[in-house]
LOMARDO-121906 format. One line per 3 residues: for each residue x, y, z of N, C-alpha, C, CB. Coordinates in steps of 0.02 Angstrom, whole numbers, plus 50000, padded with zeros to 5 digits. Glycine has a CB too. Example, Ala and Ser with C-alpha at 12.3 -4.5 7.8 and 13.67 -1.06 7.14 Angstrom:
% LOMARDO-121906
50660/49716/50390/50615/49775/50390/50660/49835/50390/50565/49776/50452; 50642/49888/50354/50684/49947/50357/50645/50002/50394/50704/49970/50286
% end
This chain:
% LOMARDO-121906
47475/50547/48684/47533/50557/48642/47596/50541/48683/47536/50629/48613; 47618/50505/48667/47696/50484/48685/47762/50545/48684/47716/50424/48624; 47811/50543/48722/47849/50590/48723/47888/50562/48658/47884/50602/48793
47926/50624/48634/47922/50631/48589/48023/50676/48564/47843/50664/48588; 48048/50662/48536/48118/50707/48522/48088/50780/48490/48178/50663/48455; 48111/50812/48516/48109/50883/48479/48164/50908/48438/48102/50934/48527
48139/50939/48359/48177/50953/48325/48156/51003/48298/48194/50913/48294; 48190/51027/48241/48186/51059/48201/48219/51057/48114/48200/51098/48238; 48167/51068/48073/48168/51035/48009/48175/51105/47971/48097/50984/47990
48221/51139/47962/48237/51191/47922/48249/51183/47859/48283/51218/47941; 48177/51226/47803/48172/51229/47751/48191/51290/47717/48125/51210/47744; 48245/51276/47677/48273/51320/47638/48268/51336/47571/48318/51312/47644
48268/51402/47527/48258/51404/47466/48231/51448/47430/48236/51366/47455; 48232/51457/47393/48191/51512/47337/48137/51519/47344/48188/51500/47271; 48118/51594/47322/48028/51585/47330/48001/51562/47266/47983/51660/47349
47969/51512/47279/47937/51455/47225/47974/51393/47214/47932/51485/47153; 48014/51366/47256/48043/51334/47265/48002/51253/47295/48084/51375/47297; 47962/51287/47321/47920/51229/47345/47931/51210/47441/47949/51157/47291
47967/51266/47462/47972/51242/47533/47897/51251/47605/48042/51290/47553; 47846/51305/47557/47775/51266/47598/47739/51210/47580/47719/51308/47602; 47739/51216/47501/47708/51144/47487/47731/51083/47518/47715/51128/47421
47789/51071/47535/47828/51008/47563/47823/51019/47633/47907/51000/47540; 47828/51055/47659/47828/51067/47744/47737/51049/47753/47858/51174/47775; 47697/51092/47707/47626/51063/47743/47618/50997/47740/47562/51087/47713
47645/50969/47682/47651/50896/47671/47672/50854/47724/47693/50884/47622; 47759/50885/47754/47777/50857/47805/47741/50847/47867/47821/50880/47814; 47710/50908/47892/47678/50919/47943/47606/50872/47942/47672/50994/47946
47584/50862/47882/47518/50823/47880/47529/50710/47895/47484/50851/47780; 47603/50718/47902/47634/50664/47905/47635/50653/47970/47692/50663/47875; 47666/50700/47995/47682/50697/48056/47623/50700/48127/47728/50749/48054
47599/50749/48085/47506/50745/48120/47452/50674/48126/47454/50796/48061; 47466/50645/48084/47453/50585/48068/47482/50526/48109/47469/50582/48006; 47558/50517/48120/47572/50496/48168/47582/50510/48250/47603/50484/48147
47551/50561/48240/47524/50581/48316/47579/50636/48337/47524/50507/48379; 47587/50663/48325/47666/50681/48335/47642/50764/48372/47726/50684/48238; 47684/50805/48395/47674/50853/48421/47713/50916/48377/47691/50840/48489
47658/50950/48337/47694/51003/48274/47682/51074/48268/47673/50982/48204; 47739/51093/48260/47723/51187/48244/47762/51192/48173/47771/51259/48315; 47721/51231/48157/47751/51247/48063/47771/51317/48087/47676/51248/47976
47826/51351/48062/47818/51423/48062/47864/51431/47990/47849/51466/48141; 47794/51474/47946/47795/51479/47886/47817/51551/47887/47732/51459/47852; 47842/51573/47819/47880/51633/47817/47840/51684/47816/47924/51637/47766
47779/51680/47779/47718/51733/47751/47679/51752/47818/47657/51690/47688; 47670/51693/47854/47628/51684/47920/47664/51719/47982/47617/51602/47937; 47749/51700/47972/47761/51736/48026/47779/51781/48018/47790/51719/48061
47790/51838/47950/47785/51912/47918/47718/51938/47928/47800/51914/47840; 47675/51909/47943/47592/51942/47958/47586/51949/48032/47521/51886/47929; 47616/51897/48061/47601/51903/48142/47670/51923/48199/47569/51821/48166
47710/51892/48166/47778/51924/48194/47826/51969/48200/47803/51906/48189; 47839/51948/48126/47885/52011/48119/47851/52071/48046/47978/51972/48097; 47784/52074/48065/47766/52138/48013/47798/52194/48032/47689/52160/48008
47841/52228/48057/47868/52278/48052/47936/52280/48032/47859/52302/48099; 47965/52214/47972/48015/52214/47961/47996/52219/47898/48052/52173/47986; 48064/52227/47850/48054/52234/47772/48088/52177/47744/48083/52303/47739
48119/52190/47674/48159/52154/47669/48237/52175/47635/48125/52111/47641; 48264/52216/47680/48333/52205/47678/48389/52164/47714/48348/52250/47684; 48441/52169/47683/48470/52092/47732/48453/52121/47806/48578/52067/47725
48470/52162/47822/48483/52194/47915/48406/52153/47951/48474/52324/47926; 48349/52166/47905/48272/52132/47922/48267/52068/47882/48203/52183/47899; 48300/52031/47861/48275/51989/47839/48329/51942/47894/48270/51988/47757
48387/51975/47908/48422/51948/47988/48374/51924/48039/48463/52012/48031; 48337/52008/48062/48314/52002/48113/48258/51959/48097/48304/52059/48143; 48221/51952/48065/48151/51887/48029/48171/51837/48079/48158/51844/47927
48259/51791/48037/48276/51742/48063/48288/51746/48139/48323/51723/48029; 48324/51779/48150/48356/51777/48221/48275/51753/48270/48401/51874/48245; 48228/51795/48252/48144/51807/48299/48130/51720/48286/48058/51881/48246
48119/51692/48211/48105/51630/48211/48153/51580/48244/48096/51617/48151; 48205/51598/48235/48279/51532/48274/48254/51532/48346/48388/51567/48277; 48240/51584/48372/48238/51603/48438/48170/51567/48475/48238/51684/48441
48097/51564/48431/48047/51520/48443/48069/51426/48422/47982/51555/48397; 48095/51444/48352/48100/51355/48340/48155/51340/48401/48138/51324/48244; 48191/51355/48429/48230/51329/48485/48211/51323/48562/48281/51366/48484
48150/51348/48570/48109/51355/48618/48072/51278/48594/48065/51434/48618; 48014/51289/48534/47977/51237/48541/48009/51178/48523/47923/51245/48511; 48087/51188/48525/48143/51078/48514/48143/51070/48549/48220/51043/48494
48177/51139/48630/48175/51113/48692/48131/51073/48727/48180/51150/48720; 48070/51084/48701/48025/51066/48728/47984/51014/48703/47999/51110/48738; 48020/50977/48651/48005/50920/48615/47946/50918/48567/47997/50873/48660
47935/50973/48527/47899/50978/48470/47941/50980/48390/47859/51041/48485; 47892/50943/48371/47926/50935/48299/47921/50998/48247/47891/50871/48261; 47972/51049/48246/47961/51101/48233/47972/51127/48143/48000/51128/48285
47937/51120/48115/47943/51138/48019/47954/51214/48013/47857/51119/47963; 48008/51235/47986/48019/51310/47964/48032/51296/47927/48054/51359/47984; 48009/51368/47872/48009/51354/47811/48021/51413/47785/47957/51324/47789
48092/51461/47762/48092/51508/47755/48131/51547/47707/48095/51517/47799; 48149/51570/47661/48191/51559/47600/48276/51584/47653/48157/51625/47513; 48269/51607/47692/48333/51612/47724/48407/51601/47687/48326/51565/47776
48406/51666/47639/48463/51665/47627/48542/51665/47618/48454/51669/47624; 48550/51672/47682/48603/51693/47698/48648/51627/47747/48584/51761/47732; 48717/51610/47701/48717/51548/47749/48728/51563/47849/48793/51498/47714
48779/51625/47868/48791/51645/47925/48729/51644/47973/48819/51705/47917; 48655/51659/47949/48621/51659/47998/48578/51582/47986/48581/51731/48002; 48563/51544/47933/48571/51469/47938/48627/51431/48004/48601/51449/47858
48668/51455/48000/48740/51441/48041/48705/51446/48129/48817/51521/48019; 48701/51526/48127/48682/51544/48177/48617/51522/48225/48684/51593/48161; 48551/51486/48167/48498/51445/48181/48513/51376/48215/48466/51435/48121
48558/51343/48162/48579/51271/48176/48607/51281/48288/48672/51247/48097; 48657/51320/48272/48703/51337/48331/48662/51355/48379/48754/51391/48321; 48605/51372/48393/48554/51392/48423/48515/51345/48444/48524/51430/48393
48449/51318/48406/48436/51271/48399/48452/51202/48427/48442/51279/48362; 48513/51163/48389/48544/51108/48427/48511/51052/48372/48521/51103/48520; 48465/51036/48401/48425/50973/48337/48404/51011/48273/48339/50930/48369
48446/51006/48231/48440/51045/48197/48452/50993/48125/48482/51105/48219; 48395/51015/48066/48386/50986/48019/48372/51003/47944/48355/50960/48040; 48429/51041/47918/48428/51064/47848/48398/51039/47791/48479/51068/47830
48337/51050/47756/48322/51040/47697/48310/51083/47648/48284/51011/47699; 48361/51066/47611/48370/51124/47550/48327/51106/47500/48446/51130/47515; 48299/51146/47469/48235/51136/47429/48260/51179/47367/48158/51166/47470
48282/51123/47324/48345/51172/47281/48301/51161/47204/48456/51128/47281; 48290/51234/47172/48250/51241/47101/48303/51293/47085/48156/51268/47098; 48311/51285/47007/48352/51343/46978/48299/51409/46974/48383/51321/46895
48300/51458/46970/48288/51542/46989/48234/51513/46916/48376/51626/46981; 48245/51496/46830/48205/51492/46800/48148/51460/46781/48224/51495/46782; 48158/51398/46845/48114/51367/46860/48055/51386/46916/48145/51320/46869
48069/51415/46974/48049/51436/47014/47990/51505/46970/48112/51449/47063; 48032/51563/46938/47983/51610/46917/47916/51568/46854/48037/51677/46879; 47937/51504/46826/47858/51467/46817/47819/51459/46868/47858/51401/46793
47837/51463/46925/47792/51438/46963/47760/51501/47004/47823/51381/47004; 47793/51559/47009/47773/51627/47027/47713/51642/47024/47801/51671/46995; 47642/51631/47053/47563/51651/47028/47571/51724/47037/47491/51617/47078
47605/51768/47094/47611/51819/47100/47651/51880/47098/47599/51813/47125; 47690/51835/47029/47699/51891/46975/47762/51932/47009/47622/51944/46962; 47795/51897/47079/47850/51938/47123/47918/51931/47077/47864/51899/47210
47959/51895/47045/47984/51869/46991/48006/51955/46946/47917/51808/46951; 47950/51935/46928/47947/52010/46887/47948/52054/46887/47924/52028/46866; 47905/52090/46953/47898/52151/46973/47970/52158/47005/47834/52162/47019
48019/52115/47021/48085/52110/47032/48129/52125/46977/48097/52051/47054; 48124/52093/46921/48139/52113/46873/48155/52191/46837/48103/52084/46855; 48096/52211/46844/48064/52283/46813/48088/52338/46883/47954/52277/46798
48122/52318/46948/48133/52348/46980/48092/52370/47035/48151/52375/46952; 48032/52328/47034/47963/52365/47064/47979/52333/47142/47871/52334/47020; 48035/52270/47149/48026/52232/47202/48090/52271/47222/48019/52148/47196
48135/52296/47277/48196/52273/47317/48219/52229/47324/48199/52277/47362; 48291/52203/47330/48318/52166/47383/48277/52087/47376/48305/52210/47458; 48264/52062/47302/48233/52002/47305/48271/51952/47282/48177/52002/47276
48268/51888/47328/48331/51839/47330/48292/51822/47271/48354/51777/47398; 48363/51795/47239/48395/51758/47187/48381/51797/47100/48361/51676/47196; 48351/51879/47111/48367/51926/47061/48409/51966/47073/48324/51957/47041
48380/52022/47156/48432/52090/47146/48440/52055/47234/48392/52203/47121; 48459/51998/47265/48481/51986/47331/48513/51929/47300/48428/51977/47394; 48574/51916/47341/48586/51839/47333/48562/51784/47375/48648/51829/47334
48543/51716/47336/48544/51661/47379/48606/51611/47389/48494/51626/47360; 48631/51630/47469/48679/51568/47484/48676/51520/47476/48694/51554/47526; 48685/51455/47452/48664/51388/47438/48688/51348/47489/48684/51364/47373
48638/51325/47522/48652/51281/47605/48727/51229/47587/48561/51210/47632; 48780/51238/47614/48845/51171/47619/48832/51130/47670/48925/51194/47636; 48784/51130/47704/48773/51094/47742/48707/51061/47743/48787/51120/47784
48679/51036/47700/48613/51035/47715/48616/50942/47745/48558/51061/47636; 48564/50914/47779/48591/50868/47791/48534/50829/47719/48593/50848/47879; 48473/50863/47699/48435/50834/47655/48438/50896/47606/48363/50808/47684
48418/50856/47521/48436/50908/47464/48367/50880/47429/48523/50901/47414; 48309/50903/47412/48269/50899/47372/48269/50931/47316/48229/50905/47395; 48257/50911/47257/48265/50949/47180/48211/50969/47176/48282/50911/47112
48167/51017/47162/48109/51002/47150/48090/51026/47069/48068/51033/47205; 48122/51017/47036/48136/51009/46978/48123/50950/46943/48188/51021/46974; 48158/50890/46987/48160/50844/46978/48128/50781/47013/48203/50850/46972
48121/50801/47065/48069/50768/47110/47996/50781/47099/48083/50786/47177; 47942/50762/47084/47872/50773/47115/47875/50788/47197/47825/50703/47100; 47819/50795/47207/47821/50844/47299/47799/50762/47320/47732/50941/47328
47769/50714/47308/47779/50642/47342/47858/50632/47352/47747/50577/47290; 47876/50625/47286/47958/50594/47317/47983/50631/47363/48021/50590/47264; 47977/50699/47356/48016/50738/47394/48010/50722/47452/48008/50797/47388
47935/50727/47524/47913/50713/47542/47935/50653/47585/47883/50722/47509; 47947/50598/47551/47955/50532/47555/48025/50519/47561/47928/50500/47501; 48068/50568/47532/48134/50581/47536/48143/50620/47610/48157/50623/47469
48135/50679/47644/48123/50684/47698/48120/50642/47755/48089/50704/47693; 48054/50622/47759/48020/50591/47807/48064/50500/47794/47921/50602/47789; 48096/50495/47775/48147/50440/47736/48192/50442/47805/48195/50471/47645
48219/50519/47783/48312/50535/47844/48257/50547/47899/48393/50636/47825; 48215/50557/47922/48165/50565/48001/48155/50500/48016/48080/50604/47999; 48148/50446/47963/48148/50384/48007/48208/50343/48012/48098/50341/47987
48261/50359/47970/48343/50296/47964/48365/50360/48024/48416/50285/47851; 48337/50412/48034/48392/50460/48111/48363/50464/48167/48411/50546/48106; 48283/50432/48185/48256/50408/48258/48230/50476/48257/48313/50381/48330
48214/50506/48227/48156/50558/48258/48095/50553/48240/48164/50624/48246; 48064/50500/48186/48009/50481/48191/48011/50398/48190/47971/50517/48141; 47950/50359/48207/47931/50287/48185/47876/50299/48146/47915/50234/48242
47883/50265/48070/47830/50254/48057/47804/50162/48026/47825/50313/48012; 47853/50130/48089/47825/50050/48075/47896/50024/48004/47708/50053/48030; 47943/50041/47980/47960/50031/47906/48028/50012/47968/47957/50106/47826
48052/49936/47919/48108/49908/47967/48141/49931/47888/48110/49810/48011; 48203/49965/47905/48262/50003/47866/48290/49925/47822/48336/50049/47934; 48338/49908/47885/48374/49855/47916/48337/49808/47846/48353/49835/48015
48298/49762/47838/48251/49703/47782/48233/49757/47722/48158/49662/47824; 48212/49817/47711/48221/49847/47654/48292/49861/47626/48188/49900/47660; 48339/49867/47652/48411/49877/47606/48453/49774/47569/48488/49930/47693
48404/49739/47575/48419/49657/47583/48373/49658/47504/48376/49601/47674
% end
């Protein structure tokens, strides 16, 4: 494997939004071109990381701060790093980027009534009825990234385009090759 830029691809958004479906996607791209990858998914790193947090903003801070603090470890060190985390709040987005350094916003933007179709587990609701706390985009708010440098609809996109839209700004910004001359496609 060839050396390689280290980054980080910060996925933002609602839950049901679609930001693991597109990150495994991404990551299966990137695996493919040989590339050197860590995913750190939100569910995965609430089971192994930070299970002793909840979700109020004060812990859903500290969540981020624990993940910023690994994805900036594994850029230094030139791994292509996918987080994927509904991270609501723009100040600690802010505080990731500023950390970090290669840093790469993708907002994975579904309206709240679109997203609860896609809910299998019924969190939506039990939010609703009060059964949930502190759940972004019913009784928490979601900040909406001003900075994102990529905006996927997924509303409006299928998870190919989306995908393809991504891995699109990874190859016109030199952090990946995948063989596609930019330059004779815009002609």
């Amino acid at each position: 494997m060839a050396s390689q830029r280290g980054f980080t691809l910060w996925f933002s958004g609602l839950s049901g939004a679609g930001k693991t479906t597109l990150s495994n996607e991404v990551e299966k791209e990137l695996r493919r071109l040989d590339m050197n990858v860590e995913h750190l998914d939100g569910d995965i790193v609430r089971k192994y990381l930070s299970r002793d947090l909840g979700f109020t903003k004060e812990d859903r801070a500290k969540n981020i701060e624990r993940v910023t603090f690994v994805a900036s470890l594994l850029t230094k060190y030139g791994v292509a790093t996918l987080v994927s985390f509904i991270s609501p709040y723009r100040n600690k987005r802010r505080e990731a980027r500023e950390m970090i350094g290669t840093f790469i916003m993708v907002y994975v933007k579904c309206p709240v009534d679109v997203c609860e179709t896609r809910d299998v587990k019924g969190l939506y609701e039990k939010a609703r009825r009060g059964e949930i706390e502190y759940f972004t985009g019913v009784t928490d708010p979601y900040e909406e990234p001003e900075d994102a440098e990529i905006v996927v609809e997924t509303d409006k996109l299928n998870p190919t385009q989306c995908v393809e839209t991504i891995l699109d700004y990874l190859e016109k910004n030199g952090y990946i090759d995948r063989g596609l001359d930019f330059a004779n496609l815009m002609e």
